[in-house]
Every structure is written in C-alpha cells, then in structure tokens.
C-alpha positions as a Markdown table, in Angstrom:
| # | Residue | x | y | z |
|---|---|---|---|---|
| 1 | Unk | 57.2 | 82.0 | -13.0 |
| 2 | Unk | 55.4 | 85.1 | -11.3 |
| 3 | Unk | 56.1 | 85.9 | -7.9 |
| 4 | Unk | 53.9 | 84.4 | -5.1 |
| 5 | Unk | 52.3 | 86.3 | -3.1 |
| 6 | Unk | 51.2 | 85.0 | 1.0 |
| 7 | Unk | 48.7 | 87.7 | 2.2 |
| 8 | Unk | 46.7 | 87.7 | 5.2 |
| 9 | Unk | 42.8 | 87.4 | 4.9 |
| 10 | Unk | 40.5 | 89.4 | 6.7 |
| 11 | Unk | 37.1 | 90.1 | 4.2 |
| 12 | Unk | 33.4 | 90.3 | 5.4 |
| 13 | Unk | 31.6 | 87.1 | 3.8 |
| 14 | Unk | 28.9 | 88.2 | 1.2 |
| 15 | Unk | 25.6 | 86.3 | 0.2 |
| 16 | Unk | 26.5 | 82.5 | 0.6 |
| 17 | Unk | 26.8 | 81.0 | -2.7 |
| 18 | Unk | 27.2 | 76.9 | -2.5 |
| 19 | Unk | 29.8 | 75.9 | -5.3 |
| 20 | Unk | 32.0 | 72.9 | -4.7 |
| 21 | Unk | 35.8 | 72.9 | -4.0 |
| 22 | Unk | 38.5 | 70.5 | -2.8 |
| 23 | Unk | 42.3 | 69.9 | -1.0 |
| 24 | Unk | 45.0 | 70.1 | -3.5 |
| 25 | Unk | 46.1 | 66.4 | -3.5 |
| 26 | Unk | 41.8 | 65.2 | -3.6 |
| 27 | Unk | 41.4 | 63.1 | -7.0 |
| 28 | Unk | 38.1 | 65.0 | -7.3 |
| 29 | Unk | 39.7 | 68.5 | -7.7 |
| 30 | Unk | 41.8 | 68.7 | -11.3 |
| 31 | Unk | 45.2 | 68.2 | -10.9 |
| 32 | Unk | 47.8 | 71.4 | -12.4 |
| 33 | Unk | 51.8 | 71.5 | -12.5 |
| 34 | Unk | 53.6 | 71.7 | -9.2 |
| 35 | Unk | 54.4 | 75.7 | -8.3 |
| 36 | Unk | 58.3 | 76.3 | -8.2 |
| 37 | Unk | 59.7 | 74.9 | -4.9 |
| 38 | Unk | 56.6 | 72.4 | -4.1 |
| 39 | Unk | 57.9 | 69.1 | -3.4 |
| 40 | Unk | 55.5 | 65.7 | -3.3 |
| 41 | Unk | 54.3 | 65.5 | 0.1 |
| 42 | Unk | 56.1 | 68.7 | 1.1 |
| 43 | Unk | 54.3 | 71.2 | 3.6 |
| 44 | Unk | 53.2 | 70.1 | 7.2 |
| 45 | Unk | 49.8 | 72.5 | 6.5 |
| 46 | Unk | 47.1 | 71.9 | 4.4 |
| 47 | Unk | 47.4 | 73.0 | 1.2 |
| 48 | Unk | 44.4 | 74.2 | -1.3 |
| 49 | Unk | 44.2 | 74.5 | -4.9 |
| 50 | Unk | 41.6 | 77.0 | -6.0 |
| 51 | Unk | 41.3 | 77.7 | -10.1 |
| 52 | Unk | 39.6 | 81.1 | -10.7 |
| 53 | Unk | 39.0 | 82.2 | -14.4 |
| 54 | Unk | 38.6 | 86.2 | -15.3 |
| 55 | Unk | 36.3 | 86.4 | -18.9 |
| 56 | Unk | 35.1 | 89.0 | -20.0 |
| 57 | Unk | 34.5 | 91.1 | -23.2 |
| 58 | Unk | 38.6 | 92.3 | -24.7 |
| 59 | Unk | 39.9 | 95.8 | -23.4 |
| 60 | Unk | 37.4 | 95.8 | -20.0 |
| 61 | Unk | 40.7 | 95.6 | -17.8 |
| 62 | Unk | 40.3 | 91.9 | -16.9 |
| 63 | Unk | 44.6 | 91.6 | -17.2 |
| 64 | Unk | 45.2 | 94.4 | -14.8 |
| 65 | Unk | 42.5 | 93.1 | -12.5 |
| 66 | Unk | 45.0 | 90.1 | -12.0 |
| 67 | Unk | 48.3 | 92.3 | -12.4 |
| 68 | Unk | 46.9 | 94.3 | -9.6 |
| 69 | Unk | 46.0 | 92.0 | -7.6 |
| 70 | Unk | 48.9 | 89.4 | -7.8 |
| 71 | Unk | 51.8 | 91.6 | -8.1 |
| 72 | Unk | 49.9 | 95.5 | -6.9 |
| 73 | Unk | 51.3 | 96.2 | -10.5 |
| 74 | Unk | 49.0 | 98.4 | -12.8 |
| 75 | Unk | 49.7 | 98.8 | -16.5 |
| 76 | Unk | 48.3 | 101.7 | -18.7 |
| 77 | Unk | 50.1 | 100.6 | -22.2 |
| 78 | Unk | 48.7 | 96.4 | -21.3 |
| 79 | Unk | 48.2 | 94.5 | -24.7 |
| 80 | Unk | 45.3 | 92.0 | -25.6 |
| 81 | Unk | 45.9 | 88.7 | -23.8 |
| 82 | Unk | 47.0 | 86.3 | -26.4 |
| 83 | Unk | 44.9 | 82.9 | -25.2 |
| 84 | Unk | 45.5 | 82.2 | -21.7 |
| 85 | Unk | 48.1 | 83.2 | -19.1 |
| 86 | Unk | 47.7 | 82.5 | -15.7 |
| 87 | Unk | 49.4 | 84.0 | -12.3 |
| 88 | Unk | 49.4 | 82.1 | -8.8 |
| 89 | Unk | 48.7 | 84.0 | -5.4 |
| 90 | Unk | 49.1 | 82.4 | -1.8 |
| 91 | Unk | 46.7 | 83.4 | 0.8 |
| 92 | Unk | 46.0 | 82.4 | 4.2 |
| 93 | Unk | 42.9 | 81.7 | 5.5 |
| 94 | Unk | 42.5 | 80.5 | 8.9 |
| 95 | Unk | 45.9 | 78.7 | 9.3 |
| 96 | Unk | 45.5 | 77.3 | 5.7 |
| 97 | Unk | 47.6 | 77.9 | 2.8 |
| 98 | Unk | 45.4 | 78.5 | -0.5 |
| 99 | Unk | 46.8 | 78.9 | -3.6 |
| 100 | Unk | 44.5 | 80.4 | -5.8 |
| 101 | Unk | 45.4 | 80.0 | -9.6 |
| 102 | Unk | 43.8 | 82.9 | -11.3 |
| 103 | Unk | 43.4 | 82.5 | -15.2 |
| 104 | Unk | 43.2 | 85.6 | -17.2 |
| 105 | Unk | 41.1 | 84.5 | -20.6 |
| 106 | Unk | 41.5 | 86.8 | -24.0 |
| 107 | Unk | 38.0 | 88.4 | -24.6 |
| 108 | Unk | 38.5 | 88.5 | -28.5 |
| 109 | Unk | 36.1 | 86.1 | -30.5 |
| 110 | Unk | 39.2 | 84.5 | -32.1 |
| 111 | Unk | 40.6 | 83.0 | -29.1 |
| 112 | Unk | 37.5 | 81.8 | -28.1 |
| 113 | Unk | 38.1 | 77.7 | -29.0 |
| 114 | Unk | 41.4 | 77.8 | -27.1 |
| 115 | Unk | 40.1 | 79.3 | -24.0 |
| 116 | Unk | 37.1 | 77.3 | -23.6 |
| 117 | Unk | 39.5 | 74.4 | -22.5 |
| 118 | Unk | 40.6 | 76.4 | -20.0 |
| 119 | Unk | 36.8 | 76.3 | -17.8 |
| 120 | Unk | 37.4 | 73.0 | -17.1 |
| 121 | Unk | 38.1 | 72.6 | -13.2 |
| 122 | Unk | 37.0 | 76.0 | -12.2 |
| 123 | Unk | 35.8 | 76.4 | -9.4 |
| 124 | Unk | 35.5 | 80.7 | -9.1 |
| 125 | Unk | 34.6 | 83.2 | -12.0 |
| 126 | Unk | 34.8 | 86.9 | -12.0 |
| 127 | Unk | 32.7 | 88.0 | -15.1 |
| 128 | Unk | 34.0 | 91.8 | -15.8 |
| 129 | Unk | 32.6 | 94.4 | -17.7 |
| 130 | Unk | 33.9 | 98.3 | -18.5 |
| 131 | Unk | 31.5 | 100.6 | -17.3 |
| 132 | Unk | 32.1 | 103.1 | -19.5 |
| 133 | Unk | 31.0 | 100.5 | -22.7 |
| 134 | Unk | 27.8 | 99.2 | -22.5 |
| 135 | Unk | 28.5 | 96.9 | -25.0 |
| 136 | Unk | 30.6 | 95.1 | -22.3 |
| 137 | Unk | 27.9 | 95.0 | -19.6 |
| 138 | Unk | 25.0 | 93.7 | -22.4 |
| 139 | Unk | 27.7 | 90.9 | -23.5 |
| 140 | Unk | 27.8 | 89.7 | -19.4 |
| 141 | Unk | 24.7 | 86.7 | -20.4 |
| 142 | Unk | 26.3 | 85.6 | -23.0 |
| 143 | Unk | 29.9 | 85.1 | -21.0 |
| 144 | Unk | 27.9 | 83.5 | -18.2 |
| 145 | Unk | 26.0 | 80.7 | -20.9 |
| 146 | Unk | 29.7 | 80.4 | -22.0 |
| 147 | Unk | 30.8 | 79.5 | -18.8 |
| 148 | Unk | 27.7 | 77.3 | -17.5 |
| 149 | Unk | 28.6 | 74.9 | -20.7 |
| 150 | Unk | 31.9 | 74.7 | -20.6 |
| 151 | Unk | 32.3 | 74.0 | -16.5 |
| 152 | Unk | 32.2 | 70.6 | -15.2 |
| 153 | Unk | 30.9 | 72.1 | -11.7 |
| 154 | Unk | 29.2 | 74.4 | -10.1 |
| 155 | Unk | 31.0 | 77.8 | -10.0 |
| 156 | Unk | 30.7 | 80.7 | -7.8 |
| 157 | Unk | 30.5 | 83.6 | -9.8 |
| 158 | Unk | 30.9 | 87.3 | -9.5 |
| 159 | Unk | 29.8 | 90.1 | -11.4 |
| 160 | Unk | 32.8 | 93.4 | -11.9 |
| 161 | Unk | 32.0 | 96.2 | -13.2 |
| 162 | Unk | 35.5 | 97.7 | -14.0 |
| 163 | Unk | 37.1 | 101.5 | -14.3 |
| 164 | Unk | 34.8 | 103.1 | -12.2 |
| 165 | Unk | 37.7 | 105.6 | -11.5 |
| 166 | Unk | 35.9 | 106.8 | -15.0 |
| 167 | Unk | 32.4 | 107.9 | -13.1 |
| 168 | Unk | 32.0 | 111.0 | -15.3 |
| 169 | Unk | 31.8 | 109.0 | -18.8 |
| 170 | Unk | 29.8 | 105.9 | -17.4 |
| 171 | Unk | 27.5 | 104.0 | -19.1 |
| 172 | Unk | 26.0 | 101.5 | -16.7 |
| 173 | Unk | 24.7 | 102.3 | -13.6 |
| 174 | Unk | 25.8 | 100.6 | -10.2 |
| 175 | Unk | 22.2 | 100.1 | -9.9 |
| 176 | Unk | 21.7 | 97.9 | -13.5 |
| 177 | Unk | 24.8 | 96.1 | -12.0 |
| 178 | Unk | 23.3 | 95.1 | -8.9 |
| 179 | Unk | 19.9 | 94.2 | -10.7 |
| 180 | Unk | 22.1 | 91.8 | -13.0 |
| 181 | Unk | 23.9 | 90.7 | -10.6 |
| 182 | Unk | 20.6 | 89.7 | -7.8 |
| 183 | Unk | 18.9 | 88.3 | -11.1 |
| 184 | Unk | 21.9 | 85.9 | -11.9 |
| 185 | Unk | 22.6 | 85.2 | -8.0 |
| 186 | Unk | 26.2 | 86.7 | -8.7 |
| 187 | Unk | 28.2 | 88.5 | -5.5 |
| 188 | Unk | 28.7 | 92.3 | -7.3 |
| 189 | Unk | 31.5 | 94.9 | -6.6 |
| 190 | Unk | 32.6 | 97.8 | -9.0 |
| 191 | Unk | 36.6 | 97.9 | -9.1 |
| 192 | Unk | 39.4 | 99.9 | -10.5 |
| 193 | Unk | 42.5 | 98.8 | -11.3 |
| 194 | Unk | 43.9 | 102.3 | -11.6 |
| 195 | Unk | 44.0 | 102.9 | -8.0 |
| 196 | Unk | 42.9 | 100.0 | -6.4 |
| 197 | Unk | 39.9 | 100.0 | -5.6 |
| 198 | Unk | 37.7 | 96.9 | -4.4 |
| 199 | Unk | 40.2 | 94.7 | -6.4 |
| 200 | Unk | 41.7 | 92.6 | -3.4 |
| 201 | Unk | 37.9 | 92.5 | -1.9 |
| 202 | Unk | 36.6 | 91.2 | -5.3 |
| 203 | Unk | 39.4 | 88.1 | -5.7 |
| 204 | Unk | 39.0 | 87.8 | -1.6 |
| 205 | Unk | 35.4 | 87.4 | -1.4 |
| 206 | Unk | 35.6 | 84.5 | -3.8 |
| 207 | Unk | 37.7 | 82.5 | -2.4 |
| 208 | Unk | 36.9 | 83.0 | 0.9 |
| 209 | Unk | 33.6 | 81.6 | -0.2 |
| 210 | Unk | 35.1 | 78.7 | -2.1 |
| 211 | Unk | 36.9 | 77.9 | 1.4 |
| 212 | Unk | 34.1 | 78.6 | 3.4 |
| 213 | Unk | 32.1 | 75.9 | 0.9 |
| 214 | Unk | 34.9 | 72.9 | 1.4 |
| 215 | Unk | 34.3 | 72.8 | 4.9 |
| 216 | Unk | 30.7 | 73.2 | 5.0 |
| 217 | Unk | 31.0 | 70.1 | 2.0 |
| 218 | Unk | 33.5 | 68.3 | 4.8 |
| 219 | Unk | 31.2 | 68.7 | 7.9 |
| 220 | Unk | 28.2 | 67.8 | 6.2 |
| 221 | Unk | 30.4 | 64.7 | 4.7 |
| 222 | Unk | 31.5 | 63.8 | 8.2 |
| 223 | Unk | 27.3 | 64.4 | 9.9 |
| 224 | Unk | 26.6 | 61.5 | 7.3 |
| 225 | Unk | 29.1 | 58.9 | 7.9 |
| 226 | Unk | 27.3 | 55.5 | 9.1 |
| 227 | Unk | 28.2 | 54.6 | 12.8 |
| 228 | Unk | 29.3 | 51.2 | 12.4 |
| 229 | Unk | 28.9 | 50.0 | 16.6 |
| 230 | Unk | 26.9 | 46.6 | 17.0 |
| 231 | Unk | 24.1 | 48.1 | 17.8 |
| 232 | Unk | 24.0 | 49.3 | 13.6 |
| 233 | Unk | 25.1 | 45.9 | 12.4 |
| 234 | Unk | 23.5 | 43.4 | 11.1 |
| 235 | Unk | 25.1 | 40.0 | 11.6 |
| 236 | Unk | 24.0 | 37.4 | 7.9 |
| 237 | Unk | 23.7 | 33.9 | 9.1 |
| 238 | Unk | 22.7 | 31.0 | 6.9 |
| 239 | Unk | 19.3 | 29.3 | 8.5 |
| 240 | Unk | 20.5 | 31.0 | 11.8 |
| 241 | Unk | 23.2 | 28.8 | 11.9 |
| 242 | Unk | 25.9 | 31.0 | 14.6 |
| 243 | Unk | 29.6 | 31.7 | 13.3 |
| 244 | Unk | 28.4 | 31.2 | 9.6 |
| 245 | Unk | 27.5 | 34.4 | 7.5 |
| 246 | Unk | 26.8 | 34.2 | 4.0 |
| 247 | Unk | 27.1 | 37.5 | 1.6 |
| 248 | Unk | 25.3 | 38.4 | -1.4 |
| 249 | Unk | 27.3 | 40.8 | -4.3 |
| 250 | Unk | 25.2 | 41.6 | -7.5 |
| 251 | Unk | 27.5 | 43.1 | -10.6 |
C-alpha cells in the first residue's frame, strides 16, 4: 500500500469547468476498498473520495507524473504500466480531508479492454502527451472519445503536455497545446517530471475544481429545497369536510 501523502493546498483556480463530485460515504459517488487504517464511521472531518484517471499514449511519462507527484519520486529506468495500478494522496482543502485516488492507465493498445473498466466513477482526467512525439499529441482526440464513452459522468479534464525539460527536441508547440486545449474546453499546463515542474499544480488544479464543483452542486441543492411553513401547504379535504384529508398515489 503506497504511502499517503497530507499536503496543504494553496493553487490559483483556473477556467471553471462544472463536472460533478460527491462525499465519500454518498451512494451516488462509486464506492472503492477502505485505505489502510480507515475504520467505518471513523474521522470527526469530512472526508472526500475523488477518482482521477491519467491516459495517455505508452512511454509519454503518465507513471512518473503520479510517482512524482504522490511520493516526489522520479524514475528514469520506469517500465510500461501493466493494466492499472493506482496510488492514493491526501490533501487538504479548506479544513477537508480529500483523498484523491489517482489511476495510472497503460497506454499500449493491448491493455486497452482491461483499462476501459477502470473510467467508470471518474470524476477528473489528465490526458498527457510527450512533446517531443507528435504522434502522442495527434492521438489526444482519440483518448478523449475513449474517455467520453466509457465515463458514466461528466469529467473535468486537463490537457499535459509532458517533458518539456526536452524544449530543444520538441515537437508540439505550447501554442498547438493551448489551441487543443480552448477547442476541447480542457484546463492546459506543460509539466516535467524530471524536475518537477507544474506537476503538483496540474493534479492540484483538478481537484481543487472537483471540490470547488461539490459545494457549488450542495448550495445550489440547498437554494432549491421546498419551504414546507403553512403558508406552502396545501391542506386535501374530502368535500371540505375539516379534519378529513384524502391522498391520491398513481404507480
């Protein structure tokens, strides 16, 4: 079981993106195996469950995306991901624990039946590409079709264009990334996970969004709840007969 992480958040929100999310223990959000040391019940706080998938194309860096941003670990020898693997990181955002359960997905063709299952309950993508392939960055429609079919919801997506520690060899453009990215309505960043850069801010933008979305979903949920006072109900009597109310159910 990896190591969980609790790190503070302090990111600047991007473009709003609406995309639906829910408290751990709601029966709308998918449930997944207790983490190490959760008990039924336990926790005075609120907890949240947040599944995030990385897909991409194989070899664009989507495992040490995660490895660096889970564990600040970075691998330069890293072997294809064989299905699905998945790492858990705490995070607190304001006064709330979130657990976001990040799910690295293999890229190769041949793993593609066993990760599709895997979509299911998202509620967060990060679509990656290697900017130093453009084969990667052409195959980005395709992964986001992929994704559209096989979620049940509405996902907030971003677009990551990877290794661009590797500027002098590039491919794509920041500029074709953006342009992708405002096309699709996706949030952008270019990251590395070679030295760090924008990884955090990529994960940490998304689910800050995801969280910001549950509580604009729970005050807009609360701005609609009836106000049952007499002066909204309505009183059934049978030929105005006082005391007697008769009620009406259709199947």
């Amino acid at each position: 079981m990896p190591k969980e992480n609790k790190t503070p958040v302090d990111c600047a929100a991007a473009h709003v993106i609406f995309l639906p999310s829910y408290p751990i223990h709601s029966p709308a959000f998918p449930q997944f195996p207790k983490m190490g040391g959760e008990e039924e019940g336990g926790g005075a706080g609120e907890e949240y469950l947040f599944k995030i998938v990385v897909i991409g194309d194989s070899a664009v860096g989507k495992s040490n995306l995660l490895s660096r941003f889970a564990r600040n670990e970075f691998d330069a020898n890293s072997k294809a991901t064989i299905g699905v693997e998945f790492q858990t990181q705490l995070l607190d955002i304001d006064g709330k624990e979130i657990k976001a359960q990040i799910w690295d997905t293999a890229g190769q063709e041949r793993f593609r039946a066993v990760t599709s299952a895997y979509y299911r309950g998202a509620v967060g993508a990060l679509v990656v590409y290697d900017i130093t392939r453009k084969t990667t960055f052409d195959s980005v429609t395709r992964w986001l079709q992929e994704l559209s079919m096989h979620c049940d919801t509405t996902v907030g997506k971003m677009l990551v264009g990877n290794k661009c520690d590797l500027d002098d060899i590039r491919e794509v453009s920041k500029e074709e990334g953006k342009r992708v990215a405002e096309e699709q309505g996706l949030f952008f960043m270019e990251t590395s996970a070679l030295d760090s850069t924008n990884v955090e801010a990529a994960f940490e933008v998304v689910i800050r969004e995801i969280y910001n979305n549950l509580r604009r979903k729970v005050l807009n949920s609360d701005s609609h709840k009836p106000d049952l006072n007499a002066a909204n109900t309505v009183s059934l009597l049978n030929n105005g007969a006082a005391g007697r109310s008769s009620y009406c159910c259709s199947s």
